[in-house]
C-alpha positions as CSV (number, residue, x, y, z in Angstrom):
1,X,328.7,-24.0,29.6
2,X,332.2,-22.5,29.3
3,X,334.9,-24.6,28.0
4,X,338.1,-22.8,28.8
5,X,341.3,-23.3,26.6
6,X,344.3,-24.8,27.9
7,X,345.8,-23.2,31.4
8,X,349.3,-22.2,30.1
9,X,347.8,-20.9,27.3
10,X,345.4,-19.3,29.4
11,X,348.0,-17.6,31.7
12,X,350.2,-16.5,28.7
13,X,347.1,-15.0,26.6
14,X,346.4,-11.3,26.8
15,X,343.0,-11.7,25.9
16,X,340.9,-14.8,26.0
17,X,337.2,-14.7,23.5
18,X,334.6,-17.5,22.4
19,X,334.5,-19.4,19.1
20,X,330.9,-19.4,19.0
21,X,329.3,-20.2,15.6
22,X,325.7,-19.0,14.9
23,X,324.4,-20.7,11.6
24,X,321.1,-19.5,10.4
25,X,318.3,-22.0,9.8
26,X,319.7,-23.6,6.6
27,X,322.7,-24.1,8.8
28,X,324.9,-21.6,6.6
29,X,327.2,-19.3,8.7
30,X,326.4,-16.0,7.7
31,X,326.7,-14.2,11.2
32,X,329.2,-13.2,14.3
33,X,328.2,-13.2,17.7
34,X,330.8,-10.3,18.9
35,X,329.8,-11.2,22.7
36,X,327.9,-13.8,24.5
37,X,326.7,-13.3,27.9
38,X,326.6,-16.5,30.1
39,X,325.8,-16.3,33.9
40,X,325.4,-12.5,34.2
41,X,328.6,-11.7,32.2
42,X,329.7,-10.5,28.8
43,X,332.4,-12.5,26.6
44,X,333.5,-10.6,23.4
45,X,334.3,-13.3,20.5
46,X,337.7,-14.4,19.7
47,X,338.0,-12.2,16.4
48,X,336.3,-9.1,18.7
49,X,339.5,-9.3,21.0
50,X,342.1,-10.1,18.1
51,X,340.9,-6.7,16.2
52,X,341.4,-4.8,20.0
53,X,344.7,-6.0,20.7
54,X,345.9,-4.8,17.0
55,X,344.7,-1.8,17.4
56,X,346.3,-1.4,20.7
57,X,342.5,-0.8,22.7
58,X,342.4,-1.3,26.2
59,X,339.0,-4.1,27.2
60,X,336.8,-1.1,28.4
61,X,336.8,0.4,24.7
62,X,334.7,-2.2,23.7
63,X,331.0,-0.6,24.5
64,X,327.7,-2.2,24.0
65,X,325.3,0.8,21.8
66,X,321.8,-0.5,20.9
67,X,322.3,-2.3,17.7
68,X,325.9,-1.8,17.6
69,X,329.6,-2.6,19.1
70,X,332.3,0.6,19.5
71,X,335.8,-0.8,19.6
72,X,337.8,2.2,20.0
73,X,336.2,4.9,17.2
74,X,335.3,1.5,15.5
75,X,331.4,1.2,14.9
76,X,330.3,-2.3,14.1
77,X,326.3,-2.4,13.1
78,X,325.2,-5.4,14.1
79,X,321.8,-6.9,15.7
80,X,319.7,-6.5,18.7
81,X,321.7,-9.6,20.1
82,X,324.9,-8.2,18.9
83,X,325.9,-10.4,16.2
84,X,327.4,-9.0,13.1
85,X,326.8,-10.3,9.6
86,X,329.9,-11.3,8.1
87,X,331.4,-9.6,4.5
88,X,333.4,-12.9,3.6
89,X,336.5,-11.7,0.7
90,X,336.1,-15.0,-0.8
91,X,336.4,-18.7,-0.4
92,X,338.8,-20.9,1.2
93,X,342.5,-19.7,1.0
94,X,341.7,-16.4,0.5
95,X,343.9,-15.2,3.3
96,X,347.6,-15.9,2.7
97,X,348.5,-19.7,3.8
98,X,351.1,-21.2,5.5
99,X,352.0,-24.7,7.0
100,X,353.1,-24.8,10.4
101,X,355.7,-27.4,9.6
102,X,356.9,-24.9,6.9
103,X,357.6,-22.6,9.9
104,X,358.8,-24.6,12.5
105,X,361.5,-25.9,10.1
106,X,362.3,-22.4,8.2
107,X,361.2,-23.0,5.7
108,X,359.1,-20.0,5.4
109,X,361.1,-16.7,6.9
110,X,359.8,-14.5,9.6
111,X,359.7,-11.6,7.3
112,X,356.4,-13.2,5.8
113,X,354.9,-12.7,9.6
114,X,356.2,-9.0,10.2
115,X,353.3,-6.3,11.1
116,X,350.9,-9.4,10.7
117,X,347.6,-11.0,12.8
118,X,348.8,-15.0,12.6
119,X,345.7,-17.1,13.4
120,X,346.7,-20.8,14.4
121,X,344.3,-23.8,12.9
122,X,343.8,-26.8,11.1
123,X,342.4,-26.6,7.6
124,X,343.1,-29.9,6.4
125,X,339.4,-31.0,5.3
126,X,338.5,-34.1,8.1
127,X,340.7,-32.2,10.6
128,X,339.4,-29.1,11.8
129,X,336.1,-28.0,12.1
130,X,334.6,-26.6,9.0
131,X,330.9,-25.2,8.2
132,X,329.1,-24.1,5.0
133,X,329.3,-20.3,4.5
134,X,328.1,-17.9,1.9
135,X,331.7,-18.2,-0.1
136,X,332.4,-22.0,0.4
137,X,331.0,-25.3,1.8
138,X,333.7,-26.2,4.4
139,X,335.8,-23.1,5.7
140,X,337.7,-23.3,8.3
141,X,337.3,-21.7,11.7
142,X,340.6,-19.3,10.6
143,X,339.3,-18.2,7.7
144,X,336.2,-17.4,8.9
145,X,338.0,-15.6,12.2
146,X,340.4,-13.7,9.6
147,X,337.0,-12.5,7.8
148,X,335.2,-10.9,11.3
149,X,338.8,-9.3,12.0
150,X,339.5,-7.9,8.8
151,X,336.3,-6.3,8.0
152,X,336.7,-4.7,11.9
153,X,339.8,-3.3,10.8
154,X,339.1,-2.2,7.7
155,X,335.5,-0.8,8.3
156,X,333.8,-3.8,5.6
157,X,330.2,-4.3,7.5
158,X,327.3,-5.5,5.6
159,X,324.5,-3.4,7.2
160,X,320.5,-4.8,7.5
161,X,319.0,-1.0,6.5
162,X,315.8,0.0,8.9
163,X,314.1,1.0,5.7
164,X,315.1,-2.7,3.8
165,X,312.0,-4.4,4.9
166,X,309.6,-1.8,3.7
167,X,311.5,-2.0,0.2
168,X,311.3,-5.4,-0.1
169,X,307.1,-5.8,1.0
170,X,306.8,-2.5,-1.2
171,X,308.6,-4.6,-4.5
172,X,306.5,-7.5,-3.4
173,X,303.3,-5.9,-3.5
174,X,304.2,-4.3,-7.0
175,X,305.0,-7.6,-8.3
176,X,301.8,-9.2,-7.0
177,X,299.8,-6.1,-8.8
178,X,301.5,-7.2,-12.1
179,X,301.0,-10.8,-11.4
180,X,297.1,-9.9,-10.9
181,X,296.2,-7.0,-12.9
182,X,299.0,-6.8,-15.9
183,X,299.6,-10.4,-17.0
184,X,296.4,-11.5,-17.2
185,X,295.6,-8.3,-19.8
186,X,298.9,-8.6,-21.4
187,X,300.3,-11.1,-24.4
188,X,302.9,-13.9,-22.9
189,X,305.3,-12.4,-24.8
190,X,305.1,-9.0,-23.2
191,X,304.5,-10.0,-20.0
192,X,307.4,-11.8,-20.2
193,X,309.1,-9.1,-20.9
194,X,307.7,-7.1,-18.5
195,X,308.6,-9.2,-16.1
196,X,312.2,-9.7,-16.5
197,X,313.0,-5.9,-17.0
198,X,311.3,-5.6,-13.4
199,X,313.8,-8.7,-12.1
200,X,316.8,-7.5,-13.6
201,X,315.7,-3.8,-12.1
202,X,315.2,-4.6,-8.9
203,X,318.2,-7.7,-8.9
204,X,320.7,-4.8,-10.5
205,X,319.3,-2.5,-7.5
206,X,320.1,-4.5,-4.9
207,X,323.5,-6.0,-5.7
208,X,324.8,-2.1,-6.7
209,X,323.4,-1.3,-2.6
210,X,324.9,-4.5,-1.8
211,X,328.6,-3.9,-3.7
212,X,329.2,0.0,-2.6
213,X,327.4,0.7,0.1
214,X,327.4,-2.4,1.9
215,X,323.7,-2.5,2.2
216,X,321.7,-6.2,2.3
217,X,318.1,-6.1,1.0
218,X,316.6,-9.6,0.1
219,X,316.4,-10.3,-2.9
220,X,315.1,-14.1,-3.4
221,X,311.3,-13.9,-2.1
222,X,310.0,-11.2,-3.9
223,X,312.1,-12.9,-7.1
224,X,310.6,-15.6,-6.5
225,X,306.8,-14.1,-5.9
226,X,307.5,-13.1,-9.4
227,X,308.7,-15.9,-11.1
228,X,306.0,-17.8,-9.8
229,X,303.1,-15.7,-10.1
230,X,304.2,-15.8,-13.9
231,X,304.6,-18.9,-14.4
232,X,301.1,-19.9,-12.7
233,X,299.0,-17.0,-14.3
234,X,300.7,-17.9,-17.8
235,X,300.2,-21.5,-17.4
236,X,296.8,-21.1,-16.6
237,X,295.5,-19.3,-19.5
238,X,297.5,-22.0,-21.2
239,X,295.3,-24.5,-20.1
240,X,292.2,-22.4,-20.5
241,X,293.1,-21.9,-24.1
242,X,293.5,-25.1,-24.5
243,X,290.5,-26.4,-22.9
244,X,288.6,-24.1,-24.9
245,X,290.1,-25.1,-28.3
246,X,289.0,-28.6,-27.3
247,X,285.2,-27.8,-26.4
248,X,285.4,-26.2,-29.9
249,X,286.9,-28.9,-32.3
250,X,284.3,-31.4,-30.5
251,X,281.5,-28.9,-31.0
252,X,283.1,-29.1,-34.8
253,X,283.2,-32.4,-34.9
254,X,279.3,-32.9,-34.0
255,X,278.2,-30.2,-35.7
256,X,279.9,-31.7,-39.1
257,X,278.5,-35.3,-38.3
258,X,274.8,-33.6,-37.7
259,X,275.3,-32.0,-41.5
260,X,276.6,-35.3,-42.7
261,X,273.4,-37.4,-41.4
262,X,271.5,-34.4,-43.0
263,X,272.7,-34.4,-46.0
264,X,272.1,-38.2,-46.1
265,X,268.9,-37.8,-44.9
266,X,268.2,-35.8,-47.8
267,X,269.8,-38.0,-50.3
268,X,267.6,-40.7,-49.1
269,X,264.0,-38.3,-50.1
């Protein structure tokens, strides 16, 4: 279902794009859908059209590649559906801020507008509509629109590597090895040890990929895999030892009363 904005506005706009949201399963907002298709046609978003009209691109430069979106000379990696995952600058009020009443009464100058992209919204929490992102719980629908164009213009993508999913089930397997085979022959301490050198390894690893080259590898399951297996294994052998120091002190125990009655026994010829 299209909902179309307002007809003036309409008629005045040079380009008209959807405000779809796509929020992942834990219904964070990490993702940009930079076209839709609905009834056999192809709508580019809102922020998709905002970066073309600043850099002065005509609606045909925008070209559909597998697994990415050309605006101009512009690349944008994205997914097999087109959506591109968003490289947020910060939280809310990143962006520079300014009230509309402020404006309209003069009280801010136009110089603070000149050469700028001016997104209109609310923000006021209650107000506008608002969803949980990577950066902050309730971000507006500007902020999150100045993100998508922004890291357009400026080239900022977060890519999904082809080769990150072989990486991450490669680290996982290594950790499971170690979680089998090396903690189980290994003191706590050590293993301990072990294991955090191999999390702040492989955590270092991926945030460096992450910071300069824009690269996203996931980082949380195979952490976790380790964490737990550690924990469990370590726990475990916790438990035996225990168990075992229990058998022996009642085995102790018996073996002194057996003595005792013998020695009574003998007291008693």
């Amino acid at each position: 279902m299209i909902v179309p904005p307002i007809e003036q506005f309409a008629k005045e706009a040079k380009a008209i794009g959807h405000i779809n949201w796509m929020p992942d399963v834990d219904g964070t907002i990490r993702q940009q859908p930079l076209v839709v298709q609905f009834d056999g046609k192809t709508y580019p978003s809102f922020a998709l059209q905002t970066a073309r009209l600043a850099l002065n691109l005509d609606l045909g430069e925008i070209v559909l590649k597998p697994d990415m979106v050309q605006i101009g000379q512009r690349q944008i990696p994205s997914s097999a559906n087109y959506s591109m995952l968003v490289n947020f600058n910060g939280g809310t009020k990143t962006f520079p801020h300014f009230s509309f009443v402020d404006v309209v009464t003069k009280k801010i100058g136009a110089e603070n507008f000149k050469d700028k992209i001016v997104i209109l919204g609310v923000t006021a929490t209650g107000l506008g509509e608002q969803r949980a992102t990577p950066v902050s719980e309730t971000l507006p629908t500007v902020e999150y629109i100045a993100n998508v164009v922004e890291n357009i213009l400026h080239g900022k993508f977060i890519v999904r590597p082809a080769w990150a999913p072989k990486v991450e089930l490669g680290t996982m397997i290594v950790f499971a090895l170690f979680v089998m085979l090396g903690i189980p022959l290994l003191s706590a301490s050590v293993s301990a040890i072990i294991a955090a050198a191999c999390l702040l390894i492989f955590g270092a690893g991926s945030f460096w990929m992450f910071g300069s080259k824009g690269n996203w590898i996931q980082v949380f399951y195979p952490s976790i895999m380790l964490v737990m297996g550690y924990v469990v294994v370590v726990s475990k052998r916790y438990l035996v030892t225990e168990k075992a120091k229990e058998v022996l002190e009642t085995e102790s125990v018996e073996t002194t009363k057996m003595l005792g009655l013998s020695f009574q026994g003998q007291g008693m010829l």
